[in-house]
N, C-alpha and C positions, 0 to 999 in steps of 0.2 A: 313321645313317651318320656319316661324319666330317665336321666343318666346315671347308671350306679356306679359308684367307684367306694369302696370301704378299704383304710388304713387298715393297717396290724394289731388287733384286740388284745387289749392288756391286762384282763381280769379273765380269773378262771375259776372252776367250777368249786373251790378253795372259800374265792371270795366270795360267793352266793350262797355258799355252806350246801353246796348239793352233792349227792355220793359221787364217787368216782368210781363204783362199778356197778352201775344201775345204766340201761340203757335208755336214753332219754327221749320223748317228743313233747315235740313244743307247740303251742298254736297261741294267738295274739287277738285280741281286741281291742277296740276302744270303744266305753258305753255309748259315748258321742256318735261314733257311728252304725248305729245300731246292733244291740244283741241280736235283733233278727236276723240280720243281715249276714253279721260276723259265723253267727252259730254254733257255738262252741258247744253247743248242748247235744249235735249230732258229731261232733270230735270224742266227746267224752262217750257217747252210745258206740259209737266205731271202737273204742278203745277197753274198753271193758268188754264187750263183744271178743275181741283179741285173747285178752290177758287176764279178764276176772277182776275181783276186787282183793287189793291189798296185796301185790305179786310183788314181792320180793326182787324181781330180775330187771322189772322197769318201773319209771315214771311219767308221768304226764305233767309238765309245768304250763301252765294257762297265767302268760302276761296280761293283765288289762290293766287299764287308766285307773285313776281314783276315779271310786263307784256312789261318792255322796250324794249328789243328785238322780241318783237311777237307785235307791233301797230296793225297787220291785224288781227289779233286773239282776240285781247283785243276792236277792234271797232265792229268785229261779235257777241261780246257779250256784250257790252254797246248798240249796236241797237237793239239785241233782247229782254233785259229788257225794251227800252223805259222807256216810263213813267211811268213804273209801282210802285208805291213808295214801295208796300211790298215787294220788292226785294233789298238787299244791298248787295255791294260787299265788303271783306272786302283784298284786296291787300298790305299783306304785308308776312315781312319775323319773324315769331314769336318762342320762346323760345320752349321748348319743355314742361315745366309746362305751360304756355300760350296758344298753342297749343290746350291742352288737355284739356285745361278749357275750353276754345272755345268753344271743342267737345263736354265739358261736360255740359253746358248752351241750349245745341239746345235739344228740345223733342224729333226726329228724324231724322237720318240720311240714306242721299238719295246716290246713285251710280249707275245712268246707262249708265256704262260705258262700252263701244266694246269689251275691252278684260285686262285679268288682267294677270301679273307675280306671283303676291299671294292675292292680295285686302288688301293691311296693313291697312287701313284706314277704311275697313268696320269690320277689325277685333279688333282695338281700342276702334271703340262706340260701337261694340258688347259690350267688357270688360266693357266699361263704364255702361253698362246698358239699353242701346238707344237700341229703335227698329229700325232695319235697312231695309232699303227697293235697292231692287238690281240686276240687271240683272241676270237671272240665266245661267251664262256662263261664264266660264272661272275657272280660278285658283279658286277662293272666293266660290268654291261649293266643295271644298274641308274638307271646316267647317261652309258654312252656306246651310239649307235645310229649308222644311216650317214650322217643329217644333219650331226653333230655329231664325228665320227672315223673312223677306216678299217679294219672290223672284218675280221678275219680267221674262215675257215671252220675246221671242225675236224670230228674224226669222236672218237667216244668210244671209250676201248682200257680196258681192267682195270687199276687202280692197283697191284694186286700189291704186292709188298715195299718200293717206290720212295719210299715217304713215310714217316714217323712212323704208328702202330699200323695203316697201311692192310692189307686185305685182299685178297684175290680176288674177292671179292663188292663192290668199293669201283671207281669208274670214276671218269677224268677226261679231260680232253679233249687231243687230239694234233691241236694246230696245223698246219692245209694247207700246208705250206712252201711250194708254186710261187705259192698263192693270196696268200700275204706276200711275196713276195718279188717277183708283181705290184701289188702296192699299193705296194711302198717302190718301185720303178720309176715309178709314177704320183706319187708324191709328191714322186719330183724331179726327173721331164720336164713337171708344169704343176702348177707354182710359184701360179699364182692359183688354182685348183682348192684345193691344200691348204692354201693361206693364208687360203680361204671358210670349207672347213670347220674347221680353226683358231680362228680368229672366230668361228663358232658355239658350238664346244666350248669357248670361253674364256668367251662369255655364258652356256651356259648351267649352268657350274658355278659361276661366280659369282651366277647366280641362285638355282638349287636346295641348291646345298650350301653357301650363307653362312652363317657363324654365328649371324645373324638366325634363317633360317629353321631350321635344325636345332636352337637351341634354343625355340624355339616348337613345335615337334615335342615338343622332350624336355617339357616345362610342359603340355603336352597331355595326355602320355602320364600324364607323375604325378599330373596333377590328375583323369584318368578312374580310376588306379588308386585313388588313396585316394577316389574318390567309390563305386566298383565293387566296389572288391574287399575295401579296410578294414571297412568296413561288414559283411561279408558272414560272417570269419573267423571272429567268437562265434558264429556259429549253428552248427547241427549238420552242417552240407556241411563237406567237407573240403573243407584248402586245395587239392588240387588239382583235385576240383568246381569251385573258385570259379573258379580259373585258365581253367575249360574254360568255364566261362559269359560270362567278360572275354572269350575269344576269340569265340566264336562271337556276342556285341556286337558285338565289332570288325568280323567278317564281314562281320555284318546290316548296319552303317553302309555299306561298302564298298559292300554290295549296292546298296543303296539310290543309295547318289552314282550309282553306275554308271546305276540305271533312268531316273534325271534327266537323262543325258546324251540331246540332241538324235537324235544320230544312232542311239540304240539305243531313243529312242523310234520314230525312222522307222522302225527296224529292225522294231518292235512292230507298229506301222499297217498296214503293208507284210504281214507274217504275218498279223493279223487280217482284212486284202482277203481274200488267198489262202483262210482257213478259208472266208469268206462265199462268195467262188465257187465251193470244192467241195465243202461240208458238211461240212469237217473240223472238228475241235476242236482242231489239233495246238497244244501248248505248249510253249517254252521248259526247259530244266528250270530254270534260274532262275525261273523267274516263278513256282513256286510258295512 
């Protein structure tokens, strides 16, 4: 996964000319990686859902890329804000402390997005601090859960034509708009609530996704492959034998950590009572 680590944001919400008592959420695109994908169009129904149009108390800022190549993508989403004035777009192409400042001016940040590669951008304003609100699907539940952000429901539909080479046969997830649109409601009627789980999600992405720890990960990984699999290539297993032998390693480890854990030993104890009181023999299918 990615390592995040973000310096101290230098520009404020002064410099973006945004109010300073409006409560803010954010959410992020890039045309390049599909409006379908991205969805910004079920952020802005969740949000108006919330707050109505032209509410005085909040805004909605929606970053995308420059939209010159995508006219039909950029007028789907200039007609679906309409009039609404508490919605701004801000279209451009910004620095990477700029960026971050951006991120770090909005009270919360919004993603209901179809499917992710890893969520780098819910993983940012986690670091940041923000409470994040987010489809729960895809890559970005890899490090966000409900201790640590405010996942959104979704129900699976057919990717169909909507993406780069997708199919009919190819699914992704359609964000519950009522069920986001009560989260961003909860996120700005109890202020300590989301500023808990905030804090949490800002510990634990600076815990798990430092660059400390991700590259010990990567040094891990290399040093099993050239012990596993270097080794392995002059012999007569093809390289992709070898590959399947590294994995199903990998498994076995996994397996193994897992049998060591406490509670799935109780879990074991607990099963093996059960067999003694009724003569069963039943197993796990792990356990073989």
């Amino acid at each position: 996964m990615h390592s995040i680590e973000i310096e101290n944001t230098t520009y404020s919400r002064k410099d973006f000319n945004l109010p300073e008592d409006k409560f803010i959420f954010m959410t992020m695109f890039d045309y390049y990686s599909s409006i379908s994908r991205k969805n910004p169009i079920a952020t802005i129904d969740a949000y108006e859902q919330s707050f109505g149009k032209n509410n005085p108390e909040v805004l909605l800022l929606i970053k995308t890329s420059i939209s010159k190549e995508f006219p039909n993508e950029k007028n789907e989403l200039v007609n679906r804000i309409g009039d609404n004035k508490s919605i701004i777009v801000v279209e451009e192409i910004l620095e990477r402390d700029k960026l971050y400042s951006l991120m770090n001016c909005c009270d919360c940040f919004v993603s209901l997005h179809r499917s992710e590669g890893f969520g780098l951008t819910m993983a940012e304003a986690m670091y940041l601090g923000k409470p994040v609100i987010a489809t729960a699907y895809s890559a970005n539940t890899e490090f966000m859960n409900i201790n640590n952000s405010f996942p959104v429901k979704y129900k699976l539909i057919k990717t169909g034509d909507q993406y780069y080479f997708s199919t009919d046969k190819d699914v992704w997830a359609d964000a519950d708009v009522q069920h986001a649109s009560q989260q961003m409601t909860l996120v700005y009627t109890n202020k300590n609530l989301a500023s808990e789980i905030a804090q949490k999600g800002q510990s634990d992405v600076k815990q798990f996704l430092s660059p400390t720890i991700m590259g010990e990960k990567i040094k891990q990984r290399l040093e099993l492959i050239n012990k596993e699999i270097f080794p392995n290539l002059s012999q007569k297993s093809s390289n992709e034998e070898s590959l399947l032998k590294f994995e199903i390693k990998l498994l076995e480890d996994k397996l193994n950590k897992i049998r060591n854990l406490k509670p799935v030993q109780w879990k074991i104890k607990f099963k093996n009572f059960q067999n003694k009181l009724t003569g069963k023999s039943r197993k796990y299918f792990w356990e073989d």
